[in-house]
N, C-alpha and C positions, 0 to 999 in steps of 0.2 A: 499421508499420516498427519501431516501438517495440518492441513484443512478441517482433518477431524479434532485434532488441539482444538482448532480456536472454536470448529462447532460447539464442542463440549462445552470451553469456557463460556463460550454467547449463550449457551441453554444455563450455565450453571450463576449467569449474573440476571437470566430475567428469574428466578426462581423465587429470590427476596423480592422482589418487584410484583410478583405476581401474590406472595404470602400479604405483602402490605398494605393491597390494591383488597385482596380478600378479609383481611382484620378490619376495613374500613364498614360500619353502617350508617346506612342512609336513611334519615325520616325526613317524609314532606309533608308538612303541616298548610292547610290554605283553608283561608274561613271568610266570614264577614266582619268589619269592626262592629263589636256594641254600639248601639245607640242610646248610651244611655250617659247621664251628667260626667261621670269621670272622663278627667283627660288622657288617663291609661289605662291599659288592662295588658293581663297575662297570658301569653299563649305554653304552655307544659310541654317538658319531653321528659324520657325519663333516661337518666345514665348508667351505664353500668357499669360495674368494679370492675378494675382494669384497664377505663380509658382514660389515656395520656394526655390527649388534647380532642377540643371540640370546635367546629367551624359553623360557622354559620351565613348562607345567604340569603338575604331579606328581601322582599320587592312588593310596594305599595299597588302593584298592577293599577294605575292607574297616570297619567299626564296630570290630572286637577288634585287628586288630594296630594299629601302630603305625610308620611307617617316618621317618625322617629322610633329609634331603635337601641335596648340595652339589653343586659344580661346580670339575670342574678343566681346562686347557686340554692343548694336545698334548704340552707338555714337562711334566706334572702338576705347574704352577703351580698354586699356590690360587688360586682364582677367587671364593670365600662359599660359604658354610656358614647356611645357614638352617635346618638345623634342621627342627621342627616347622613352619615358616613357613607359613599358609595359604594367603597369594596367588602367582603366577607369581612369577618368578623374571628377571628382566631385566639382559641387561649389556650394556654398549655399550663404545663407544671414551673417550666424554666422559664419561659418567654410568652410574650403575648403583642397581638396588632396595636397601633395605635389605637387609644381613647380605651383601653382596657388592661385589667391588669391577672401576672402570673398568678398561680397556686396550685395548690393540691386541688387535685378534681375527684371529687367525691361523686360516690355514687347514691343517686337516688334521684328526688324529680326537680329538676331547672326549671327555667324558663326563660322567657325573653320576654322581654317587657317593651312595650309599644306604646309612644305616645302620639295624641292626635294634634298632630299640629295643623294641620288643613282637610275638613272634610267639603269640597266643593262641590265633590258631587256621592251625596250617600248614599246606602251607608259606609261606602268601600270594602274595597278586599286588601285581602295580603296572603303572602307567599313564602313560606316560609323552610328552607331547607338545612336541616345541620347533618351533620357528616361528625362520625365519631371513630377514634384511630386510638389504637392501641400503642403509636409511636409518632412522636411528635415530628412535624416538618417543619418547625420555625426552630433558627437555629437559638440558642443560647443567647443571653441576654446578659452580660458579666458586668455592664455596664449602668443597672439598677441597682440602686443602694437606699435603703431607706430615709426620709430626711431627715439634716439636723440643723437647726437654725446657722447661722454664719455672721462672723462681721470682719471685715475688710480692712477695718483704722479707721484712724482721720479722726479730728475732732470734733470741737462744735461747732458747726458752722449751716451754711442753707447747702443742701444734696438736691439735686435736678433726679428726677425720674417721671414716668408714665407708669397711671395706675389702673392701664386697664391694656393688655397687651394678651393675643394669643398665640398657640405655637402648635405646630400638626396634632397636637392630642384633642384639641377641638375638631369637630368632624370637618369643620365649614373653615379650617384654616390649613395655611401649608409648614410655613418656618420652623425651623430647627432649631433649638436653644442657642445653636453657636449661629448661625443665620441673625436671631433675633440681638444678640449680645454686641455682635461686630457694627452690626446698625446703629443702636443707641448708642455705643461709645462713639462713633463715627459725627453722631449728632453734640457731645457732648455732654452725655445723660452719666447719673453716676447709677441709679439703680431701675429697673424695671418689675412691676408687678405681673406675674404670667396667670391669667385668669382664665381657663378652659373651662368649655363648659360642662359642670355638673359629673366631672370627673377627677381624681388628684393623679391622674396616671404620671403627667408630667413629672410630680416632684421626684418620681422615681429616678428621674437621671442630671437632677437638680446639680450633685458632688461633679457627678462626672464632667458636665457642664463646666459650672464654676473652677475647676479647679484649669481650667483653659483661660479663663479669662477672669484674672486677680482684680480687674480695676472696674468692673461692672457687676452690682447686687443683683442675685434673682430673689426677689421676696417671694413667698409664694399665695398662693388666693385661689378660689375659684368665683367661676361666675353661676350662679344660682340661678340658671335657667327655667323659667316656666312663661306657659302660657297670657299670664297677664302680669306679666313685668320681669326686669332681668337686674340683679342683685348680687353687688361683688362681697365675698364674703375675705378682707385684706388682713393674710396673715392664717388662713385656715390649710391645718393640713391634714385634716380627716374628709372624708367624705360625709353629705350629711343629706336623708333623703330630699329627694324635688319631686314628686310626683304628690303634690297638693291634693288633698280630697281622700284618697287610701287612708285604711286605719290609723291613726294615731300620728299623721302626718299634714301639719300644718305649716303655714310663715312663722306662728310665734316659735313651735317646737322647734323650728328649722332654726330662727335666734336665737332662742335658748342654747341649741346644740352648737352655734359657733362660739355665743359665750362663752363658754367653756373651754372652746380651744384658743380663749383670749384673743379673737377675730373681731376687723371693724369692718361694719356691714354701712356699705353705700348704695344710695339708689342710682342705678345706672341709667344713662338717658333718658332720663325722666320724661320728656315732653317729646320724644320719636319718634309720635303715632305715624308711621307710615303702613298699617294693613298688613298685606298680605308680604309684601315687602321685605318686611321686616317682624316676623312673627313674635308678638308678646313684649317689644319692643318696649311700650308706654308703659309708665309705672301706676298699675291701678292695685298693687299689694294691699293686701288687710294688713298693715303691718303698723305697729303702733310708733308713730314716728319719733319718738324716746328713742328708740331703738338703734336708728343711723346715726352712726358716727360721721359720716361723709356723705356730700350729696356730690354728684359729677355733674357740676353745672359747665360743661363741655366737654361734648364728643365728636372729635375731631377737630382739624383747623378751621379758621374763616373762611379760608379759602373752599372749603369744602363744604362738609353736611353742616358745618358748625355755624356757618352764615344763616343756615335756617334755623336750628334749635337752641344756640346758646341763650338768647334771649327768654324763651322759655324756661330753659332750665333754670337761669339765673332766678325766673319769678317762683319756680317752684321754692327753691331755694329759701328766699326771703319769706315765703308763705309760711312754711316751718318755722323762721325764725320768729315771725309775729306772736306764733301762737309761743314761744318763749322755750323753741326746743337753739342748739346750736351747734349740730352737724357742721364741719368744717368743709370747706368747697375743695374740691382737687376739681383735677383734668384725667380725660384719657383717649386714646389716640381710636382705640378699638381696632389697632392693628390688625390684622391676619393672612399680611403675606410677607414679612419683615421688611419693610417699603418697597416691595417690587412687583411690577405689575399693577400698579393700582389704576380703577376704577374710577371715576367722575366722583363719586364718592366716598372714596378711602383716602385716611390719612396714614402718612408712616407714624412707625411710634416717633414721638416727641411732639407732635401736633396734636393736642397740645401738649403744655408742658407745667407739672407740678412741682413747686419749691416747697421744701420739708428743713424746717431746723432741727436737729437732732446733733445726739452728743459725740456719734460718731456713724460710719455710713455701717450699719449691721442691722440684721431684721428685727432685733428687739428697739433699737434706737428709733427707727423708721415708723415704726407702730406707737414708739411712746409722744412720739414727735407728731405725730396723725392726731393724739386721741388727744393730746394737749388742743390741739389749732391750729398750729404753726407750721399757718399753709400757704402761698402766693402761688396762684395762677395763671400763666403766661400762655392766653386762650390762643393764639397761633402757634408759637412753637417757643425754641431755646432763645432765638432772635430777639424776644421780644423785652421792654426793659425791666430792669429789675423795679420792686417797688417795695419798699420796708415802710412799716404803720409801727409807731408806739408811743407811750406815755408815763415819759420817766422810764421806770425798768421793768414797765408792762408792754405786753407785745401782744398780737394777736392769737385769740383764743382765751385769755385772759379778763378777767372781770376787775374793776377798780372803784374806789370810792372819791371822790373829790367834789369842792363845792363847784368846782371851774376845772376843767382837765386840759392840758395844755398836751395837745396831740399833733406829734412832728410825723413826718412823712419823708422819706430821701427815695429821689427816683435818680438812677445812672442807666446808661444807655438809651437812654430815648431820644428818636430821630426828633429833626426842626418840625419846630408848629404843635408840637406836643402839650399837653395839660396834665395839672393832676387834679383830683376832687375826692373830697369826702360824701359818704353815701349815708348817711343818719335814718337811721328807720325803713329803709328802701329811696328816701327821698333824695335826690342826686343835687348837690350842694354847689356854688358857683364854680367853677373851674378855676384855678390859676395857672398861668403861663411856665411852662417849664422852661429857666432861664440858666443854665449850665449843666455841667456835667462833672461829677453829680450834684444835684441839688435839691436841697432841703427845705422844707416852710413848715410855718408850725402854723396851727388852728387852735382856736379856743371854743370848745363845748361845754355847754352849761346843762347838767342833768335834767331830769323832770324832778318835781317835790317826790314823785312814789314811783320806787320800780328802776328800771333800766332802760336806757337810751343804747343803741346800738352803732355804733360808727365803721365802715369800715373806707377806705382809699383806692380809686381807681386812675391808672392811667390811659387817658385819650391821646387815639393816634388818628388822626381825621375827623376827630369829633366820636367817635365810638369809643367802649372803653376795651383797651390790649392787654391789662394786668390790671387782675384785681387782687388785696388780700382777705383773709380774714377776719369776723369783726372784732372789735375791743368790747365790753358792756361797762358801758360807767352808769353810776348811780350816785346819789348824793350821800353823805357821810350821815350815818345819825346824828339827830338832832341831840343834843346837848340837855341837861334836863337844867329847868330852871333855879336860878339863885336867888338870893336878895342880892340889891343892888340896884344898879340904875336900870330904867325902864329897859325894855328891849321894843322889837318890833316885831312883827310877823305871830306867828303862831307859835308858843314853843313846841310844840307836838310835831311840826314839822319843819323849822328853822328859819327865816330869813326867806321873808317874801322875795319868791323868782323874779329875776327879772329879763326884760326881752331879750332875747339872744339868736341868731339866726344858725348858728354851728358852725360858722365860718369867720375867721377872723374878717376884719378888715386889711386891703391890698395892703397895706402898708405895714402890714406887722409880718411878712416874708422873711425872711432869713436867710440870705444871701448869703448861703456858707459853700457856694460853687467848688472852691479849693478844698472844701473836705477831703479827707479818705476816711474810710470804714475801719476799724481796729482789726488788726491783722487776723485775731480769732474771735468769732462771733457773731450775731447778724448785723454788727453794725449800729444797732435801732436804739440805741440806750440815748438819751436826753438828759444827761449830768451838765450840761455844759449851760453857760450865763444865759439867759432870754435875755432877746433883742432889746432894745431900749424902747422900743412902741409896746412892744407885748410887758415889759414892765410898766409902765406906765398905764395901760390901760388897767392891769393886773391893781394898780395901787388906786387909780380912781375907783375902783369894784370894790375897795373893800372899803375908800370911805365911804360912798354909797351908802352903803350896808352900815355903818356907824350912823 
């Protein structure tokens, strides 16, 4: 009698096993990709009322090409963007796979959206199988919450972060929020930017996250993945389309729509052509360069990828700036395993390392602080030294008027044999010797008659430069209109014939203010205090000169 008990019970547990095995259908969709200009296209299913959750497994049948993989529902809501993502692909009502998000699953026709990241050998195929269930098998998700900006404290001061960091909701990364959080604090970072690509699934567990870890910022960003170039959009938390070329979706739409969610768009490794490598890597966007707030003139350390394209980035950089746009420079690590296990070419976050003044460590301060300027980048890591630019009580990112501008520079933490130098127009100015810790020198810049001169301060660590800032624009002050009275000289229309100036003081007008410290709150960079006796003196022959 016993025997038949448990018979009974074993026939009466596969019963639901076997009802939920039958509620499941299967469609297999397999075609050819289009050969035609778009980089994606749609493959259709159709849903019907009633289903809970949908799966999907994708396979480019092929070793050469390459395809990428998303989902959108009947009104072409975004639904996750995975990417290269190798596993199925799962979304329910409550829960959903990584790089995708929950909801109500409506009935009518989906699809899955395919992008051609590598056709090497045309035109390819793909394989496409979803699975539709009346009851969901991924468990509950309690731990998404919608996002709400955050700020931490703290005052005004310089915040250390990495502005380009991924976490498993990218297809092509692993790290875990608390994975990625425990790393950068570990480095001494105070906020990190999580940039997944072309998905916001991440922010969905932003709270959950953060409230583990009080002393480390998640700003949130995506990176704007496409095929000819890759674009962090710092501070966006909508999703915004990337599938360039579809109806009514371009880069400008695509900035206008982060606009709006008061996002700063940076070009990301700009100068990365590695191919196949690295697909869409190099920044060839139609994108009107007004538009970038930020250029990442380093991804990764020196020691790493960054040995090869910083130097490029940096000229992309300046190329912009000539034409008189002034995107501020950051760093990013391009993290995507929270420094473990890396490759010959991966850096952890904090390699490099971006310094941000802001008025306190919070996602609106970090942004207001971006779009100001007030940026130093310490292209190997946290190690590297600090270096403050300013002019009187201008600082970098900041525009000034002056006939002469007296621009101090304070470097602390830099190892022996170290230099600092001003960088005027791209053109790299003589070096001086960094002779304590910390130590300060000031420079005297003399504008051009029309327009803006651009300066900004690098420090050499073997003759390369370790930390760069921001630039300053000085310009000359209008000119004065004329009087009666004694003759004048020069032009009045444009003031006081220039005269020769290299942009660099003379060695001897250094300021040997070694025993400094920094005011307890602030960057430090303010120049209220007496010039040297050389830098006065040259200051008072300049203006009999000019007399």
């Amino acid at each position: 009698m016993t025997r038949l008990r448990q018979a009974l019970a074993s026939l009466a547990l596969l019963v639901p096993a076997a009802s939920a095995r039958a509620a499941e259908t299967v469609q297999e969709l397999k075609g050819q990709v289009p050969m035609d200009s778009l980089d994606h296209f749609f493959v259709a299913f159709d849903v019907p009322a009633g289903t809970r959750e949908i799966e999907i497994a994708h396979d480019d049948l092929s070793d050469d090409n390459i395809l990428d993989w998303g989902l959108v529902d009947p009104q072409g809501v975004f639904r996750g963007w995975g990417g290269g993502n190798d596993e199925n692909a799962v979304v329910g009502e409550a829960a959903a796979s990584r790089s995708y998000v929950p909801g109500p699953i409506a009935a009518g026709t989906w699809s899955v959206v395919v992008g051609k990241a590598k056709l090497a050998a045309p035109p390819g195929e793909y394989l496409i199988t979803i699975t539709l269930r009346d009851a969901p098998t991924l468990p509950a998700q309690p731990e998404r919450a919608p996002y709400q900006p955050v700020t931490l404290g703290g005052g005004p001061r310089w915040y250390a972060g990495d502005f380009h960091v991924h976490s498993r909701e990218s297809g092509d990364a692993s790290p875990t929020l608390d994975a990625i959080a425990e790393f950068a604090r570990g480095r001494g970072l105070d906020f990190v930017v999580v940039t997944d690509h072309n998905t916001t699934s991440h922010l969905d567990f932003f709270a959950d996250a953060q409230a583990r870890h009080p002393d480390l910022l998640f700003v949130p960003g995506c990176e704007f993945t496409t095929y000819a170039g890759h674009m962090n959009a710092i501070g966006a938390t909508a999703w915004v389309d990337h599938k360039l070329g579809q109806p009514g979706v371009s880069i400008t739409a695509a900035a206008d729509a982060y606009d709006l969610q008061g996002a700063v768009l940076s070009a990301n490794h700009p100068a990365l052509a590695l191919g196949d490598l690295c697909i869409g890597c190099a920044w060839q966007l139609d994108l009107d360069p007004a538009r970038l707030g930020a250029v990442e003139i380093a991804t990764g350390g020196l020691d790493k990828a960054g040995m090869f394209f910083t130097d490029d980035a940096m000229r992309f950089w300046d190329d912009l700036c000539d034409q008189g746009h002034r995107p501020a420079p950051i760093g990013g690590s391009d993290d995507h395993k929270a420094g473990l296990d890396l490759g010959g070419f991966d850096s952890p976050i904090g390699d490099p390392t971006t310094l941000v003044y802001a008025d306190s460590l919070g996602v609106d301060a970090i942004l207001a602080g971006l779009r100001a300027g007030r940026t130093v980048v310490k292209l190997q890591g946290p190690a590297d030294p600090m270096l403050e630019l300013s002019s009187g009580t201008h600082v970098p990112g900041d525009s000034l008027e002056a006939s002469q501008a007296v621009v101090s520079v304070r470097v602390a933490g830099a190892p022996a044999g170290a230099s600092v130098r001003l960088v005027r127009d791209r053109k790299p100015l003589e070096a001086v010797p960094v002779a304590g810790d910390p130590f300060t020198h000031e420079f005297l810049v003399e504008p051009p008659a029309a327009g803006y001169t651009r300066v900004r301060a690098e420090v050499l660590v073997d003759g390369k430069p370790r930390t760069v800032t921001n630039h300053l624009w000085i310009a000359a002050p209008p000119a004065e209109a004329p009087t009666t009275g004694p003759e004048t000289t020069g032009d009045p229309t444009t003031g006081p014939e220039p005269t020769t100036n290299t942009g660099s003081s003379e060695p001897g007008t250094a300021s040997d203010s070694a025993g400094a410290s920094p005011p307890e709150t602030g960057c430090g960079c303010r120049n209220d205090g007496p010039l040297s006796p050389v830098l006065a003196a040259s200051l008072l022959a300049l203006r009999r000169r000019r007399r």
